[in-house]
C-alpha positions as CSV (number, residue, x, y, z in Angstrom):
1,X,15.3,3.2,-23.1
2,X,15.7,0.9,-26.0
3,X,13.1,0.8,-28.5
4,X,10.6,-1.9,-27.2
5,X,10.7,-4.4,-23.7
6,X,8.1,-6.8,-23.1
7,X,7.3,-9.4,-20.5
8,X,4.4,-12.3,-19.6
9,X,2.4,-11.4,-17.3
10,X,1.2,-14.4,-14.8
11,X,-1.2,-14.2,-11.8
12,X,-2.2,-16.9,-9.2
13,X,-6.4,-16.8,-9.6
14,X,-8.7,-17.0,-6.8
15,X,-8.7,-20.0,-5.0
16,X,-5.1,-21.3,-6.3
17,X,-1.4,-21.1,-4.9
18,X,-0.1,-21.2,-8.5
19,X,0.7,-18.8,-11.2
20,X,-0.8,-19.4,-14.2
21,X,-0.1,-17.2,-17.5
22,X,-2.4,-14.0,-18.8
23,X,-1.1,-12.0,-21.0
24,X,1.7,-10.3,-22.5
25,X,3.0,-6.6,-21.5
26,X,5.0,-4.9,-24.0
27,X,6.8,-1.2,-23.5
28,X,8.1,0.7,-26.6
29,X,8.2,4.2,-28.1
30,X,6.2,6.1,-30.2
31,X,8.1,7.8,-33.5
32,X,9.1,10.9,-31.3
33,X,10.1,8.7,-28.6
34,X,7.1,8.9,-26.3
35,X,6.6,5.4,-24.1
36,X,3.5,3.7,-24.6
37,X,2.6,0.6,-23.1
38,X,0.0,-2.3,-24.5
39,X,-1.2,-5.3,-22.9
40,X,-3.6,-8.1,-24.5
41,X,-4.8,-11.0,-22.5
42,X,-4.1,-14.6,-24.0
43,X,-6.8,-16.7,-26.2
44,X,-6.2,-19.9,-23.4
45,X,-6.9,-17.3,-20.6
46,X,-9.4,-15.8,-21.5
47,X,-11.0,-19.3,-22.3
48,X,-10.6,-20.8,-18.4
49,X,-13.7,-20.8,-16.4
50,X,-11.9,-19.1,-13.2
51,X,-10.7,-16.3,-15.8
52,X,-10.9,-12.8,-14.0
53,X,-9.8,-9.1,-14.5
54,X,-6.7,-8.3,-13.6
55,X,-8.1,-4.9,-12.2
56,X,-11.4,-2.9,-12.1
57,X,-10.4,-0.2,-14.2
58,X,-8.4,-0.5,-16.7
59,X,-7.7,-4.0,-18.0
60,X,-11.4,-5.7,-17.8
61,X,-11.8,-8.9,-19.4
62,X,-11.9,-8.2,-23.2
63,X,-10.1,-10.0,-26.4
64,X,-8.9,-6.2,-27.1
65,X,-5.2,-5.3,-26.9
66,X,-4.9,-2.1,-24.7
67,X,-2.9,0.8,-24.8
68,X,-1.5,3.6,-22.9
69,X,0.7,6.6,-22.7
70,X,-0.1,7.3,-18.8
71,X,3.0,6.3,-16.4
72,X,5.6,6.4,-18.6
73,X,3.5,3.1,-20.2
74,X,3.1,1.4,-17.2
75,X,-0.6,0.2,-16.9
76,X,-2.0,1.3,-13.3
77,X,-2.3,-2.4,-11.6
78,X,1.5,-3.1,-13.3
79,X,3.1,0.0,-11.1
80,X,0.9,-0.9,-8.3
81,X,3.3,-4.5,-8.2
82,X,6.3,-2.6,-9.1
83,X,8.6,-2.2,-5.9
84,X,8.8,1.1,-3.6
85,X,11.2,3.3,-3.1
86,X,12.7,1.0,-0.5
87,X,12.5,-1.5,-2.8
88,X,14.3,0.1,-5.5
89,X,17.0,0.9,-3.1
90,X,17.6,-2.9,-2.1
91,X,17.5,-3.7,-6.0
92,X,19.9,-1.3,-7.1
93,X,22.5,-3.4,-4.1
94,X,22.1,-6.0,-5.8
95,X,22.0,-5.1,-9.7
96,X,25.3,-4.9,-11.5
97,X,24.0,-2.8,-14.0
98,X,24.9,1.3,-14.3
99,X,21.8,2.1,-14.8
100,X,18.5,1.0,-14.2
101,X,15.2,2.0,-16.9
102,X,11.8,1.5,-15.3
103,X,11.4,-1.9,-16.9
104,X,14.7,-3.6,-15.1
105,X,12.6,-2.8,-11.6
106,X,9.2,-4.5,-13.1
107,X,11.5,-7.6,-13.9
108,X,13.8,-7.6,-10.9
109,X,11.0,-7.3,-8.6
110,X,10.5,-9.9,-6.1
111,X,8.4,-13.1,-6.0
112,X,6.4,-12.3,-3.7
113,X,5.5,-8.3,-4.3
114,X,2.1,-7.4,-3.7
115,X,-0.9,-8.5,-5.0
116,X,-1.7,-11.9,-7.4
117,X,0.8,-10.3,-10.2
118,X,3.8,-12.3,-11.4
119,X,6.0,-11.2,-14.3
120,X,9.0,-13.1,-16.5
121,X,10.0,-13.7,-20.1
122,X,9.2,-17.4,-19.9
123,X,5.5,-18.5,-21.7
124,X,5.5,-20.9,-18.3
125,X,5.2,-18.7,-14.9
126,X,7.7,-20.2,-12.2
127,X,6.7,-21.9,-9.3
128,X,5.9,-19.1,-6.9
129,X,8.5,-19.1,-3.8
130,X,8.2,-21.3,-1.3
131,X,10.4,-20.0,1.4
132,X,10.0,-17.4,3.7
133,X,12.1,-15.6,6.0
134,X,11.1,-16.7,9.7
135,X,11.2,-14.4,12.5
136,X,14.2,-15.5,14.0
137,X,15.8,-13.6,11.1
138,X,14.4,-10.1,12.2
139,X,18.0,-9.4,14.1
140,X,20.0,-10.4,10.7
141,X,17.4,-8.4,9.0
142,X,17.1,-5.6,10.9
143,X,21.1,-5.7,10.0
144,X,21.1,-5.4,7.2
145,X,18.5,-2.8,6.3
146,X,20.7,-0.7,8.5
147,X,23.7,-1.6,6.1
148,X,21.2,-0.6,2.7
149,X,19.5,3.0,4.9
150,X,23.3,4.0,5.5
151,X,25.0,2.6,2.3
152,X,28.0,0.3,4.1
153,X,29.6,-1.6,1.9
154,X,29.1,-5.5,1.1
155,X,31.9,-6.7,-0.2
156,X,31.8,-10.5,1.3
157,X,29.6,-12.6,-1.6
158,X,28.1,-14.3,1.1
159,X,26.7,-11.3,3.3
160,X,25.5,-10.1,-0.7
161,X,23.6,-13.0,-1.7
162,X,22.3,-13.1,1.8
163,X,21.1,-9.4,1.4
164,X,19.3,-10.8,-1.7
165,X,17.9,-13.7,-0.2
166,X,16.5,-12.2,3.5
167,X,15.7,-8.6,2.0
168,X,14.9,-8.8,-1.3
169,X,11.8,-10.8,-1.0
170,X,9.7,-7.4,0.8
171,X,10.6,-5.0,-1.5
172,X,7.1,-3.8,-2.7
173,X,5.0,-3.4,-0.4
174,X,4.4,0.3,-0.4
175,X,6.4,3.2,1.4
176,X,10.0,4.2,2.3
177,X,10.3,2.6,5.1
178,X,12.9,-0.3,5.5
179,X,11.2,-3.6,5.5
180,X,11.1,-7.5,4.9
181,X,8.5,-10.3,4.9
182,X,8.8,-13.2,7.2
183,X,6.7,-16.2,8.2
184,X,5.2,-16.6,11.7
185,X,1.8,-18.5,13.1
186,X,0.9,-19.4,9.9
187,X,0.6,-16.7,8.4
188,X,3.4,-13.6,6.5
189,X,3.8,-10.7,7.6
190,X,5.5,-7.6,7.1
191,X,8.6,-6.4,9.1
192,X,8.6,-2.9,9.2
193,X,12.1,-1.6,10.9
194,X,13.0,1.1,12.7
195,X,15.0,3.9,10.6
196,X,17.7,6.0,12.1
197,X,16.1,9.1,10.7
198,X,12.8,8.0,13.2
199,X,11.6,10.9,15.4
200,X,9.8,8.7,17.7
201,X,9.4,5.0,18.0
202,X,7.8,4.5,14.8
203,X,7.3,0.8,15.1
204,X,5.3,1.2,18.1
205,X,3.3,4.3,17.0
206,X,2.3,3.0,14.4
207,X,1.2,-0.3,16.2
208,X,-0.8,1.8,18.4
209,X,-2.5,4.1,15.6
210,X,-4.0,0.8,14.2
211,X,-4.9,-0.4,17.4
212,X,-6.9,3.4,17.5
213,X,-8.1,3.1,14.5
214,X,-9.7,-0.7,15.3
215,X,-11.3,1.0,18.6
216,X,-12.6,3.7,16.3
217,X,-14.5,0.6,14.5
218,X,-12.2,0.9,11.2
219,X,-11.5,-2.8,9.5
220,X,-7.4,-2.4,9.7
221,X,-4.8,-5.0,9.4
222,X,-3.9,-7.1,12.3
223,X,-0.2,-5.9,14.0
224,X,1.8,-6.9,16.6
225,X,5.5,-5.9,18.0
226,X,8.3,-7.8,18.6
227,X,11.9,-6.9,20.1
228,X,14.9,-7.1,18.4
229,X,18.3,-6.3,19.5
230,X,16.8,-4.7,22.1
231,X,14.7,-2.2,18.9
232,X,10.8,-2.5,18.8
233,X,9.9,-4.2,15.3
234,X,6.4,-3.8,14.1
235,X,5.2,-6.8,12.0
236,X,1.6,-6.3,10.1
237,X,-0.2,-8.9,8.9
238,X,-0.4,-9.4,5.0
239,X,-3.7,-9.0,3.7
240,X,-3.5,-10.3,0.2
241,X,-2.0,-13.1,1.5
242,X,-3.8,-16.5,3.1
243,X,-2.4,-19.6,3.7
244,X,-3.3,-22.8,2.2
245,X,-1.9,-26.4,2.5
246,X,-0.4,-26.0,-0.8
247,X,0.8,-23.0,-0.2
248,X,-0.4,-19.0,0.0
249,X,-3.4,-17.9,-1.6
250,X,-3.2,-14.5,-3.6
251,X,-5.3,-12.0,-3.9
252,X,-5.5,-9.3,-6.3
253,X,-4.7,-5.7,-5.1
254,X,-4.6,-2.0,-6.7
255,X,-3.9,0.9,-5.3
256,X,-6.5,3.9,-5.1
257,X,-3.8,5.8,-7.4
258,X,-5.0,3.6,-10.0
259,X,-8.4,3.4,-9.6
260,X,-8.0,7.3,-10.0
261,X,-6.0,7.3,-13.0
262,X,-4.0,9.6,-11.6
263,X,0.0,10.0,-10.7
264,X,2.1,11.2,-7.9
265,X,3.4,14.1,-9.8
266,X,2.6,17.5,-8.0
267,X,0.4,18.4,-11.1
268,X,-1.6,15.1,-10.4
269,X,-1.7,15.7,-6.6
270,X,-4.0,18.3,-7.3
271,X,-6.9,15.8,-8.5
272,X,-6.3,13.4,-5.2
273,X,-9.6,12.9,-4.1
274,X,-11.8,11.0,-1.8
275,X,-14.7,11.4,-3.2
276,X,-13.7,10.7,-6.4
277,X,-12.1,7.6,-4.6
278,X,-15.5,7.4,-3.5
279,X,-17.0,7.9,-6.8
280,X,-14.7,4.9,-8.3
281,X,-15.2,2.4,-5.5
282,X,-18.8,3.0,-6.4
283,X,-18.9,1.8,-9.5
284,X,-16.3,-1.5,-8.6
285,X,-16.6,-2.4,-5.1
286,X,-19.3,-5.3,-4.7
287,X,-20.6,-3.7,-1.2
288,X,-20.4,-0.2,-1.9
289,X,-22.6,0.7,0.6
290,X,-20.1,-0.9,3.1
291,X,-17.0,0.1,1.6
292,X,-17.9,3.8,1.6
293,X,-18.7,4.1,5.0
294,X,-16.0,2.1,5.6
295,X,-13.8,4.8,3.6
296,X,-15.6,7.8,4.7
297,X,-14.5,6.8,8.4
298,X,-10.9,6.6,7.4
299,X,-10.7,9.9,6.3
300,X,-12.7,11.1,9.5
301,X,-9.9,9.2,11.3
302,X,-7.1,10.4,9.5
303,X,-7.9,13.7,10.0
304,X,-9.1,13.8,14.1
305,X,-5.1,11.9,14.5
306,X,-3.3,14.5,11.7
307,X,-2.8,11.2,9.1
308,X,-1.6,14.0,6.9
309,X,0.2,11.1,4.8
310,X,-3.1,9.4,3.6
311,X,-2.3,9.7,-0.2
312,X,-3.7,7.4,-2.6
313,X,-1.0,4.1,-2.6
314,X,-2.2,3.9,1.5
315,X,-5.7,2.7,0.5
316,X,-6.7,-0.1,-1.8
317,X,-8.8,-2.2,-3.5
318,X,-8.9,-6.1,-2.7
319,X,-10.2,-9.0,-4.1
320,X,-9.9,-12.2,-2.4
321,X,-12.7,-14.0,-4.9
322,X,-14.4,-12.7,-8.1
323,X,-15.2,-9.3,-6.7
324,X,-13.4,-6.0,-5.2
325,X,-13.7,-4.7,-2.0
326,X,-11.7,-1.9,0.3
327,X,-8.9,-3.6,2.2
328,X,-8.2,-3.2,5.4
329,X,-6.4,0.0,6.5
330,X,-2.6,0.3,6.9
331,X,0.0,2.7,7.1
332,X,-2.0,4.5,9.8
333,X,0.8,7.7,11.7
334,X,0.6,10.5,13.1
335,X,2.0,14.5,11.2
336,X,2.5,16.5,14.3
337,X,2.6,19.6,13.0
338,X,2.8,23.1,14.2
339,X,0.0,24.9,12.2
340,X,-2.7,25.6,14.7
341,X,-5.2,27.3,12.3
342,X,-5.5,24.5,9.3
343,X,-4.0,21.4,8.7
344,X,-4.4,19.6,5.6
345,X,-5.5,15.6,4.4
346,X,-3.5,14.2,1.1
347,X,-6.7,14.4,-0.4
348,X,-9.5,16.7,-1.2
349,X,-12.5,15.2,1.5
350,X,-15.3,17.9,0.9
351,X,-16.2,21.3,-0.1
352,X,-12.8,23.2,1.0
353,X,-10.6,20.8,-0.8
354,X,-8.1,19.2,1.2
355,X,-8.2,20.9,4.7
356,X,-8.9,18.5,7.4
357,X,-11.6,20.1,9.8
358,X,-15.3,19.1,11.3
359,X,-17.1,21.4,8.9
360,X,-15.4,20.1,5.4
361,X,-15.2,16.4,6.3
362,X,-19.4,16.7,6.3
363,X,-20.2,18.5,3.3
364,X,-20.2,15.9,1.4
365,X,-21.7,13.1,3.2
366,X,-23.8,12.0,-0.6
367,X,-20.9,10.8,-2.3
368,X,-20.5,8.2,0.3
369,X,-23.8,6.9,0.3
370,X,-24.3,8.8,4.1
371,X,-27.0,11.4,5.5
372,X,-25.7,14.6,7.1
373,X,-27.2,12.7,10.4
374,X,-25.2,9.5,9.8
375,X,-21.8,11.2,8.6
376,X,-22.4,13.4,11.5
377,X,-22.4,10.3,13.8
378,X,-19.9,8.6,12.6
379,X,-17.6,11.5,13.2
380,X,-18.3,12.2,16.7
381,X,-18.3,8.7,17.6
382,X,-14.6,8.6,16.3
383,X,-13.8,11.7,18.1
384,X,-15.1,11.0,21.5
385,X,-13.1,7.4,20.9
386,X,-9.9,9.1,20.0
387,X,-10.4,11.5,23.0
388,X,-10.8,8.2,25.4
389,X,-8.7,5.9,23.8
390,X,-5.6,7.9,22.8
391,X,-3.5,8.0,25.8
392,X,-4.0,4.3,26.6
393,X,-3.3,3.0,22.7
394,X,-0.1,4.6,23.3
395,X,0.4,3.6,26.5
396,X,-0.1,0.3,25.6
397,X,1.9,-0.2,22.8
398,X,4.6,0.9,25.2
399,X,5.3,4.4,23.7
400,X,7.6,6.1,26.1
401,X,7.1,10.0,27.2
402,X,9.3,11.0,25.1
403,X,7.1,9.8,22.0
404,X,3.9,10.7,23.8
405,X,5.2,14.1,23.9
406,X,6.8,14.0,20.1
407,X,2.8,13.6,18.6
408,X,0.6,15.2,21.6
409,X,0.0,18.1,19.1
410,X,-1.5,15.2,16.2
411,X,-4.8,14.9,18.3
412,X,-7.5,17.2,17.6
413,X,-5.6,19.6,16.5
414,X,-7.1,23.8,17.2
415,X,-8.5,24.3,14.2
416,X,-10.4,21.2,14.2
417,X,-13.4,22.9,15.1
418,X,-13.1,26.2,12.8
419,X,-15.4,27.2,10.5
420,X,-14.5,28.0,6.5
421,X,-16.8,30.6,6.0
């Protein structure tokens, strides 16, 4: 990279549908080439009356200019509105450049990423966007995501800017999967396509996994499917989203990843935690009490349904006033897997690390402000649900036999009930 980038950073505060400025993020090198990032927030910020932290952990409210060497110099709540990999994937269609650094991806990010973050070079944010795709794009959508997955060429300008215009605008909202925002009942959501590397119907799995998880008494984001072209279309409703007469309300997000201060290197892997989630949520969350529970049942969940892929970017923080709170669940699928003996969670849940049985998931019960007696309730209340409920959540959804089949082995897997000793 050149030796120094830097950008505003803007954020609509609680309450408001308008960006207003912060701060200033600046990325440069050390003398032996090392990134380091530094943020300070400005004088008329910090002087408004609705001023508030742009995360827990990292950047509090403080007239101090911070620092870092972590993430290439990318400040935790700055990646966390960076776009995914299927983000990056629509960018790079659409960027003329050769090559793209890190910083090209912050600033060709689109408007409406996730979160309250905005970023530009201007001292004056934008007017956040205003137009939203509507549903009755999903079949041009759906298109063209096809067209990015399988890399077919777009040579008309037209189809190009189009690209830009109906993709472009979804592009971080977490995961690999091809996806797109769009407007419907008030409200956006999240388009989340089918892929032709699926091995089931994952738009309707995954629609019945969070309708699971909601029977299992887990606060989860609302879903719904739709039909497209004759392909099952899974939209989720946006959570840091809420619509107002002037607009759409924001709300500030961060992922657990950076409430952990931690990567997604395999080194870091090796610290993913929930109870040092736990222990972090603790310390920011305004209901902890509430929030852990709510968190310790997730990981029951994920691990009585083989959520193998529960890493830290699927769980976050949200604040849709002054304070921080767990979001609602997302991202909810099944791992079938073969391994009978042991399967294993994303993250370390108890004594025995990471692997995702009765015995470990209780060991720890403390960290998240539970008795043995009440951890141990909550679990077989979830388990007897999933046991009931399974067949019919997929049933429901309108999972065929086929897919039925494809994730029978997720469910309570055989080694579920083994001891560690």
């Amino acid at each position: 990279m050149t030796s120094e980038y830097s950008c505003y950073v803007y954020m609509v505060p609680p309450g408001g549908t308008e960006f207003i400025t912060v701060g200033r993020f600046k990325l440069s090198q050390t003398r032996v080439g090392e990134p380091i990032g530094t943020f300070f927030y400005g004088k008329k910020y910090l002087a408004r009356k609705d001023a508030v932290e742009l995360d827990p952990i990292e950047l509090k409210l403080s007239t101090q200019q911070y620092t870092t060497a972590r993430l290439n110099g990318f400040f935790g709540v700055i990646r966390d509105a960076m776009p995914d990999y299927w983000g990056r994937c629509v960018i790079q269609r659409n960027i003329s450049k050769q090559s793209l650094v890190e910083f090209d991806y912050l600033m060709n990010g689109p408007d409406d990423r996730a979160g309250a973050l905005g970023f530009g070079l201007g001292l004056a944010p934008p007017a956040p966007c205003r137009v939203f795709n509507k549903t009755l794009h999903l079949e041009y959508l759906q298109e063209m995501a096809y067209n990015i997955m399988n890399d077919v060429s777009i040579n008309d300008k037209v189809t190009a800017r189009q690209v830009q215009e109906l993709i472009l605008p979804g592009t971080s909202m977490g995961g690999a999967r091809p996806k797109a925002v769009v407007e419907a009942d008030g409200s956006l959501w999240i388009a989340k396509f089918s892929s032709p590397y699926d091995r089931w119907n994952q738009p309707v799995v995954e629609h019945a996994f969070l309708n699971l998880a909601k029977s299992c008494g887990l606060h989860v984001a609302d879903s719904k499917l739709c039909v497209v072209s004759g392909k099952d279309v899974l939209l989720v409703r946006r959570f840091d989203r809420e619509k107002a007469q002037e607009g759409y309300r924001r709300y500030r997000m961060v992922s657990a990843l950076t409430l952990l201060k931690l990567e997604e290197t395999p080194v870091a892997r090796e610290s993913w935690s929930y109870l040092l989630l736990a222990d972090e949520i603790r310390r920011c969350s305004a209901t902890p009490q509430s929030c852990l529970r709510e968190l310790f049942s997730r990981m029951c969940f994920n691990a009585v349904v083989s959520n193998l892929d529960d890493h830290p970017r699927n769980h976050a923080m949200l604040a849709t006033d002054n304070h921080w709170r767990l979001s609602p669940a997302y991202d909810l699928t099944p791992t079938p897997s073969i391994a009978h003996d042991a399967r294993f969670l994303a993250m370390s849940c108890g004594t025995y690390g990471r692997i995702a049985n009765y015995e470990n998931l209780l060991t720890k019960s403390d960290r998240f402000l539970l008795t043995k007696d009440e951890a141990k309730i909550i679990l077989d209340d979830i388990i007897n649900t999933v046991k009931q409920q399974w067949d019919n959540c997929l049933r429901r959804a309108g999972a065929s036999e086929k897919d039925c089949e494809a994730i029978a082995s997720s469910c309570l897997y055989e080694g579920f009930y083994y001891t560690n000793h």
